[in-house]
N, C-alpha and C positions, 0 to 999 in steps of 0.2 A: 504494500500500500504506500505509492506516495502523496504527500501533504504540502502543498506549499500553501505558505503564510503570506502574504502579501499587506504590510503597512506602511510603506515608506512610499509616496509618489515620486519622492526624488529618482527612483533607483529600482523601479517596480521591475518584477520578474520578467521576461519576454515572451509572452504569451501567443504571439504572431500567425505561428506556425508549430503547434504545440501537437505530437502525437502523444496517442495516449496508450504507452506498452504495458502501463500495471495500472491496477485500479489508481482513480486518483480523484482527489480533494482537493479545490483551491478556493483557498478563503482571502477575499480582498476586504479589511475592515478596516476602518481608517475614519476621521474628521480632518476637515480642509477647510484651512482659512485663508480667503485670499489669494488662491490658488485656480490656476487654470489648465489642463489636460487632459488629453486622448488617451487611450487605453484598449488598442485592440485587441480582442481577441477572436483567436480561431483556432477551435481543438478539431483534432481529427481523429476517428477512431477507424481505423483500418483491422487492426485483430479482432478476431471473436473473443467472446467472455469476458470483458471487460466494461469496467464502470467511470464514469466523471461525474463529478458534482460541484459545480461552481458555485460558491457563495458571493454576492457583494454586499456591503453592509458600508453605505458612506451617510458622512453626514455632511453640510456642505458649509460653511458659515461666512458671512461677508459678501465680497463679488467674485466668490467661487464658484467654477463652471466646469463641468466633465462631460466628456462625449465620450462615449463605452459602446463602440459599434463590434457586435458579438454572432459569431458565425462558427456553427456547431456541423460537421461532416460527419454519419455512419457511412461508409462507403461498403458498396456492394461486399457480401466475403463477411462483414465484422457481426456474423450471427450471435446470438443469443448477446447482444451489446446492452447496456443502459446508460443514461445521460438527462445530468439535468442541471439546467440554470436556475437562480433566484437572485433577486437581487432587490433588495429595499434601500431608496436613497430619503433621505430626510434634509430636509430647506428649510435650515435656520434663521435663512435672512430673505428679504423681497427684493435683492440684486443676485440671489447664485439661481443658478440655473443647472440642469441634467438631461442629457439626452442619452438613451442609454436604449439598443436597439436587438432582439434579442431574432437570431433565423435560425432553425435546423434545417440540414439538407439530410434526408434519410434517403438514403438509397436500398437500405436492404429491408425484406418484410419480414426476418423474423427474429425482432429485437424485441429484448423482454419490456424495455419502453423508452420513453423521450419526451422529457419536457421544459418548460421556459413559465416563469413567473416574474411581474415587476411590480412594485410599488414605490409610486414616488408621493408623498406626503410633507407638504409643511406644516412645520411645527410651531404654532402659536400658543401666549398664554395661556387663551381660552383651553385648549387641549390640557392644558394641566392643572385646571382648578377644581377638579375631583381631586384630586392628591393635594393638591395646596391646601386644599379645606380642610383635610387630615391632618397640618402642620411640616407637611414638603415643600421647603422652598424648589424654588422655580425651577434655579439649573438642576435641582435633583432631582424635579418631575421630571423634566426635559430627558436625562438623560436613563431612566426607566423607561419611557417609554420608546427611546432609540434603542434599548438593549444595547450598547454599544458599552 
């Protein structure tokens, strides 16, 4: 099983042209401030019996902006495959922005499955005054409900 971690935009893993020979997990979590960058990615699964599970978890804060254009290949051959994206961005501010674009190309029909999820959510007060009311200040509502 491999794992990559991905936190740092400065120096992020290269994801480009990414096969996938062992099962594999990539978690990109991170908060950004002020910050602006692309993030491609393209995994390709060519072998059979093999797994990917991409996480993204950002939070974006200031006039921070990310483009995450995300391109998933099972190619003919990579039977019994599975794969899946998710990705939750969170907009702390009314200047950051996320465009984050998720496509599988399936070529073969007998993968055990295949999927893409997104949500992008900003995060205002309001959102946090169920917990505020309990005695959570703000940034600690805030950042329960990022899970991050």
């Amino acid at each position: 099983m491999k794992i990559i971690n991905i936190t740092n935009i400065e120096n992020p893993y290269d994801l480009k042209d990414f096969e996938v020979n062992e099962d594999t997990t990539i978690n990109f979590i991170s908060r950004i401030y002020d910050k602006s960058f692309e993030l491609p990615i393209k995994i390709i699964h060519r072998k059979p019996d093999l797994s990917s599970n991409i996480t993204i978890r950002i939070a974006l804060f200031g006039q921070s902006q990310v483009r995450i254009p995300v391109e998933i290949y099972v190619v003919k051959g990579a039977v019994n495959t599975y794969t899946n994206f998710q990705a939750s961005v969170f907009i702390m501010s009314n200047e950051s922005k996320a465009d984050i674009t998720p496509s599988l190309f399936i070529h073969e029909k007998a993968i055990r499955g295949a999927g893409h999820s997104l949500v992008i959510k900003n995060i205002k007060q309001k959102d946090t005054l169920y917990l505020q009311s309990r005695g959570i200040k703000f940034e600690k509502a805030r950042d329960l409900i990022m899970n991050l």
